[in-house]
TIDREN-79619 format. One line per field, with one value per residue (C-alpha): residue in one letter; y, x, z. Coordinates in pm, whole numbers, padded with zeros to 5 digits, always signed. Example, Ala and Ser with C-alpha at 12.3 -4.5 7.8 and 13.67 -1.06 7.14 Angstrom:
BEGIN
resn c(A;S)
py c(-00450;-00106)
px c(+01230;+01367)
pz c(+00780;+00714)
//
This chain:
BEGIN
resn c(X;X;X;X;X;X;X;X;X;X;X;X;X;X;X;X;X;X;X;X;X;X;X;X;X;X;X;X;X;X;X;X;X;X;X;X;X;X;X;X;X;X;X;X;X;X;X;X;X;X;X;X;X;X;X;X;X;X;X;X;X;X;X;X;X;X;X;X;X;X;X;X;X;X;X;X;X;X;X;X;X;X;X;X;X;X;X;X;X;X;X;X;X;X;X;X;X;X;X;X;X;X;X;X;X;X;X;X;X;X;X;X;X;X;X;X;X;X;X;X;X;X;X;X;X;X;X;X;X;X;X;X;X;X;X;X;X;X;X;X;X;X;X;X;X;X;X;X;X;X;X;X;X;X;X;X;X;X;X;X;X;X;X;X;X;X;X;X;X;X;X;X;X;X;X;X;X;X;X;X;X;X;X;X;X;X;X;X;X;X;X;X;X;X;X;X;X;X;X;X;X;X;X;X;X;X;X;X;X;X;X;X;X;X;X;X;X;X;X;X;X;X;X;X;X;X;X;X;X;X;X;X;X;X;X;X;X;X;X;X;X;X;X;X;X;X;X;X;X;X;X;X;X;X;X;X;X;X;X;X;X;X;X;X;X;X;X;X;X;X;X;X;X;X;X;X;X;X;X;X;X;X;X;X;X;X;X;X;X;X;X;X;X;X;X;X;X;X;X;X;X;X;X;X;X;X;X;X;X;X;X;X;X;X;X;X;X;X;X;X;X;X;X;X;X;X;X;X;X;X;X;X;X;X;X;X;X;X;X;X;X;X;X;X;X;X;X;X;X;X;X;X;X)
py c(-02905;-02664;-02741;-02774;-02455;-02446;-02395;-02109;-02008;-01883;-01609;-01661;-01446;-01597;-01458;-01550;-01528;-01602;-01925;-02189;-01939;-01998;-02359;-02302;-02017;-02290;-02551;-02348;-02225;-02577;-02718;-02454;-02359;-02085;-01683;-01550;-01240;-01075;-01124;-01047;-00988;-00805;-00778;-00564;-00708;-01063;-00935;-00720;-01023;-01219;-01010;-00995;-01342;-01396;-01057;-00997;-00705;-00702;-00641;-00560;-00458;-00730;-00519;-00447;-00730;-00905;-00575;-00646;-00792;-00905;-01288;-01519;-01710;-01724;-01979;-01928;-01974;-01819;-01917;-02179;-02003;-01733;-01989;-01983;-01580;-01547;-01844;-01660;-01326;-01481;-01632;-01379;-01173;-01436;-01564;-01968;-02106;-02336;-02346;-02517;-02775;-02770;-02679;-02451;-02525;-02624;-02813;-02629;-02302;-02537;-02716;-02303;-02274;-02562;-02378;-02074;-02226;-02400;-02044;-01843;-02139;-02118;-02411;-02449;-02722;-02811;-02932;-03210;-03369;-03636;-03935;-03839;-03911;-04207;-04394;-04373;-04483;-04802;-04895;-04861;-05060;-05332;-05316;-05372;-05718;-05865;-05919;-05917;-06062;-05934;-05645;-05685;-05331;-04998;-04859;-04534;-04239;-03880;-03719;-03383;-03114;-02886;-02754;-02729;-02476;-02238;-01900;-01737;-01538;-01847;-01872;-02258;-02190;-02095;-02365;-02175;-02107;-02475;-02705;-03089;-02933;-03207;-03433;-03072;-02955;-03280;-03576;-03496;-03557;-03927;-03881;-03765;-04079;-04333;-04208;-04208;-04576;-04721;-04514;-04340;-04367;-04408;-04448;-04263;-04305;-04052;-04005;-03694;-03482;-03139;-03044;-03173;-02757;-02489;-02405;-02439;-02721;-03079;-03196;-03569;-03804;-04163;-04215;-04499;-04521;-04785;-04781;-04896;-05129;-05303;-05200;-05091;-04841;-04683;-04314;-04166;-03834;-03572;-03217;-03307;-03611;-03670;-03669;-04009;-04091;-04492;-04689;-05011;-05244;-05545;-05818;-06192;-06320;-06037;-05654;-05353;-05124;-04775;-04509;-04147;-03952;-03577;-03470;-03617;-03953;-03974;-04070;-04329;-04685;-04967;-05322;-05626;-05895;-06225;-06432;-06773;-07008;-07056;-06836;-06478;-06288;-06107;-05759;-05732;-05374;-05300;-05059;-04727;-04652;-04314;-04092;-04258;-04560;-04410;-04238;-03895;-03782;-03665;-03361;-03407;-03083;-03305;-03069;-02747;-02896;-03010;-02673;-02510;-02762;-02678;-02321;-02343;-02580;-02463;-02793;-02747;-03048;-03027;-03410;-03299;-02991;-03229;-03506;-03241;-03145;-03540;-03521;-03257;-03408;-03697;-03442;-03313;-03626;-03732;-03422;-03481;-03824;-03704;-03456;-03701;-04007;-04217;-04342;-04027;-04139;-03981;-03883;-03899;-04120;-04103;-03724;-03694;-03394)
px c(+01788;+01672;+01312;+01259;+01164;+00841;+00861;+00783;+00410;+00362;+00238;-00028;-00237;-00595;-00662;-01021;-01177;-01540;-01674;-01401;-01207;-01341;-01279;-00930;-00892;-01057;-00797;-00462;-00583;-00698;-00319;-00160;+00094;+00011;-00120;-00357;-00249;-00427;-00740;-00806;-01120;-01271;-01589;-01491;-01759;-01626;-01268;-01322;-01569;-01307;-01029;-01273;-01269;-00904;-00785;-00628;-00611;-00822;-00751;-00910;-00634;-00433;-00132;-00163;-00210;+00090;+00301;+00269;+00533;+00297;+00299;+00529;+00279;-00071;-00358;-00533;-00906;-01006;-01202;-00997;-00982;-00765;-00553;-00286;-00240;-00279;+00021;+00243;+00172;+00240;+00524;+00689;+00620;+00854;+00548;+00496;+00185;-00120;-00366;-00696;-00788;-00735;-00434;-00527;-00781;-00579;-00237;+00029;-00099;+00028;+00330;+00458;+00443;+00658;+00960;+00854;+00837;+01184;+01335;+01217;+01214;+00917;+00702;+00388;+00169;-00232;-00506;-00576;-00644;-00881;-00555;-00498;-00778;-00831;-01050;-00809;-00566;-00760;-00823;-00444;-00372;-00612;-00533;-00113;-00212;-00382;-00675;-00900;-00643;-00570;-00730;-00944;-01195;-01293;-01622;-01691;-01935;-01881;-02271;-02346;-02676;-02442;-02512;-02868;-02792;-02596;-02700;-02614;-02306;-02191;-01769;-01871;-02145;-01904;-01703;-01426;-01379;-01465;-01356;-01458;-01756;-01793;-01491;-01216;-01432;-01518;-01377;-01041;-01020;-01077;-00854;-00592;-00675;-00672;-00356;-00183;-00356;-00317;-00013;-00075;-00346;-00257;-00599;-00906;-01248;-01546;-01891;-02017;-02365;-02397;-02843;-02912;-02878;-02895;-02548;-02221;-02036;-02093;-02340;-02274;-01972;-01915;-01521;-01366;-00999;-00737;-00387;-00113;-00095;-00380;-00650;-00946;-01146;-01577;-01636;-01943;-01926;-02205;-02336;-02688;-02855;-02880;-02511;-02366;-02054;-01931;-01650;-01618;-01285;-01350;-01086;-01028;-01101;-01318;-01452;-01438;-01716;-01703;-02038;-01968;-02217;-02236;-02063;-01730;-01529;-01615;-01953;-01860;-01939;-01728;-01793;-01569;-01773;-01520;-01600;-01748;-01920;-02284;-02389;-02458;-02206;-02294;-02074;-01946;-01909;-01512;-01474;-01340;-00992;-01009;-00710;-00596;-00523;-00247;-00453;-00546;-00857;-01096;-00899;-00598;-00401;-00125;-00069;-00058;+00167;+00345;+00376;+00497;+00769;+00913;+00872;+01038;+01341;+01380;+01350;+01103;+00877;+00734;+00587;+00219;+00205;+00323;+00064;-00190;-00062;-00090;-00448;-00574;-00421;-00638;-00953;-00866;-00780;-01148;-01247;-01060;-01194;-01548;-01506;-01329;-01483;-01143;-00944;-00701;-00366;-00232;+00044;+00098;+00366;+00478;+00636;+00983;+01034)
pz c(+04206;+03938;+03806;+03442;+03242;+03100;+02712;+02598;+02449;+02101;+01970;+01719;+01523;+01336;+01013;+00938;+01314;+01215;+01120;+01137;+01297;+01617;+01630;+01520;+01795;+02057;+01930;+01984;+02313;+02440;+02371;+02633;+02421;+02278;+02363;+02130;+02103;+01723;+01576;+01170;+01003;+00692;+00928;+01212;+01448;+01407;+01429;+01759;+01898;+01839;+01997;+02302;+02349;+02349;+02503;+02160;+01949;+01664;+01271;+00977;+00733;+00599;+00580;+00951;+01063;+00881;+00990;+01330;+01539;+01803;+01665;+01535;+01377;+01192;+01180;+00835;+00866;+00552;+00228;+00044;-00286;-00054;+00105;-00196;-00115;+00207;+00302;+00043;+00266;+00562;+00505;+00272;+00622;+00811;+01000;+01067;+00937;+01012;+00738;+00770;+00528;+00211;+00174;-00138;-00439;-00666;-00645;-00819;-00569;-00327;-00456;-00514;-00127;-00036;-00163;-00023;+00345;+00292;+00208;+00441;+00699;+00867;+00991;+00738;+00846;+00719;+00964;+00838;+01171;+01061;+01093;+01440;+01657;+01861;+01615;+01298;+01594;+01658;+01296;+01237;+01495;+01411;+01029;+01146;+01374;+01050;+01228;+00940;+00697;+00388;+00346;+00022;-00024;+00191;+00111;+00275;+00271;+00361;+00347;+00435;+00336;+00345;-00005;+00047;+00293;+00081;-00045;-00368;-00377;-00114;-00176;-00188;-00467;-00709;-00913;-00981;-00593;-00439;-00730;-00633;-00411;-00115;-00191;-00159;+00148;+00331;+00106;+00191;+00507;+00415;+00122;+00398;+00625;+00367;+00199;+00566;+00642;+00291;+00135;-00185;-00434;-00821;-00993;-00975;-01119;-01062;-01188;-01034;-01028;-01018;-01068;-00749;-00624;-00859;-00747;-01003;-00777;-00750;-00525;-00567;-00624;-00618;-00655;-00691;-00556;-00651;-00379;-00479;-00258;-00435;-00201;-00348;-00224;-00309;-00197;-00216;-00124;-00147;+00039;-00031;+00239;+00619;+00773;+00698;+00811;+00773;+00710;+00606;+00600;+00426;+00500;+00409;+00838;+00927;+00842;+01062;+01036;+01155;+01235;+01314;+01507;+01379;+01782;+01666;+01698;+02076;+01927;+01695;+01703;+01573;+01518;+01409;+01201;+01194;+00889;+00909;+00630;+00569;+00829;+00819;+01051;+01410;+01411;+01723;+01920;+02021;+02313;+02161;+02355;+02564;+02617;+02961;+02720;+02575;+02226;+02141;+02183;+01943;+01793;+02058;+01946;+01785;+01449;+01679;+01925;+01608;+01488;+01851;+01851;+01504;+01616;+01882;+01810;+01438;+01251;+01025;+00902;+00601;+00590;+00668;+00397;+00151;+00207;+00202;-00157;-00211;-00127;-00331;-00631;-00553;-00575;-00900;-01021;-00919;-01092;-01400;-01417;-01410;-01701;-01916;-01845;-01835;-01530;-01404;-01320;-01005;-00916;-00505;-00433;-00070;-00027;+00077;+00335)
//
């Protein structure tokens, strides 16, 4: 009896190998399904560190690297603002692409790419992995038994000090490079996991601050999000306090309340508070499911493995670049709102692929 073939690894190359870049290289090599085989960097000690690491070759022309036939397909791990380019280079090279989050800065960059990625055929996919994990699993899971009822608000906060940590001449100081500040860098990964929990959002209301820092982006939004659904949704959202990461699901029999610890959703702790009259309510801790019980683990790979699969088969997937697109409409719409003063109307009804 013949054994099964193992599939065959990918070859990927990472454009951007510092910062980020060395999650993202940790990431594909942690699913076993890929060989990192090129490393490219403007700075030639990250790039050949980076090489080092992986056994790879290392880059620091563009041109070269995307010449190469080495690799079939490149994780982008640059500066957002770049994002735009540097998928229309790799793709217009017939390479498959993973961008990190967000997709671009600003959405018609990305719409242009979906087209792009259909003609060419290549997989493009975004890492917005902040729906996958076994937490966002849980709440999903609770939400669909109607455990807490109707589902009436969500209040959450995304807090970082990031900003008070940036330098001048900082990619993310600029406001033409990091439009939205904390809610395009951080916020939309909760935009992402709302819109995938809750479907799309159609009205958007913002009040933002921006002289907190001395730097051009915001510093400080409170967003208010209406589904359409009818679930209503507060976001505060800012780069400038102690890390703060909590959501709350307020339902009609009970709420679900959800703290995440700065080492990841291993760390979190959730707590179901049933409702009862005249007293006030005891929050209860649930036991957060582990991989043996059937849900991903904190990152779990599931958008790489994605991506090897379309790679590999051919049927390309476009579903995930095109809620990513969703979400960053969502930003600007926040954005817009703040500048204008009025509700924003968004457009992000549920893509079709």
């Amino acid at each position: 009896m013949n054994e099964p073939m193992e599939p065959r690894r990918i070859t990927i190359g990472f454009l951007g190998a510092g910062g980020y870049g060395r999650s993202a290289r940790a990431y594909f090599r942690n699913t076993g399904e890929y060989d990192l085989v090129a490393c490219m960097d403007v700075d030639p000690v990250v790039a050949s560190l980076g090489a080092r690491q992986d056994d790879a070759t290392s880059f620091t022309n563009l041109d070269a690297f995307l010449a190469s036939n080495a690799f079939e397909a490149v994780s982008i791990n640059t500066p957002v603002h770049l994002h735009a380019e540097h998928m229309a280079r790799c793709l217009e090279a017939g390479k498959h692409v993973f961008v990190t989050k967000p997709v671009t800065d600003f959405p018609d960059q990305a719409a242009a790419i979906v087209p792009l990625a259909r003609d060419r055929q290549r997989a493009c996919m975004v890492g917005h992995h902040a729906r996958h994990g076994a937490v966002p699993n849980m709440i999903r899971d609770i939400l669909d038994s109607g455990r807490l009822g109707r589902l009436c608000n969500v209040v959450i906060s995304s807090c970082s000090s990031t900003a008070l940590n940036q330098t001048l001449g900082d990619w993310r100081a600029l406001a033409g490079k990091n439009p939205g500040g904390p809610l395009l860098q951080c916020g939309i990964h909760t935009i992402d996991f709302l819109q995938g929990l809750l479907g799309p959002v159609v009205r958007v209301t913002s009040m933002v601050q921006d002289d907190i820092t001395e730097f051009e982006p915001v510093d400080n939004a409170m967003t208010l999000l209406a589904f359409e659904n009818g679930v209503q949704a507060a976001f505060i959202c800012n780069y400038t306090t102690a890390y703060l990461h909590t959501t709350h699901f307020l339902g009609t029999k009970a709420n679900l309340h959800v703290h995440r610890h700065i080492t990841g959703y291993s760390q979190c702790e959730v707590y179901l508070q049933d409702r009862a009259s005249g007293v006030h309510e005891p929050w209860q801790a649930l036991r957060i499911p582990r991989p043996d019980d059937g849900y991903p683990d904190d990152h779990g790979g599931i958008l790489e493995k994605s991506f090897a699969v379309q790679i590999r088969t051919g049927k390309m997937d476009y579903t995930n670049l095109l809620e990513s697109i969703s979400a960053l409409r969502v930003v600007h719409a926040a954005v817009e709102s703040a500048r204008t003063g009025k509700v924003a109307l968004c457009d992000t009804s549920a893509p079709k692929a």
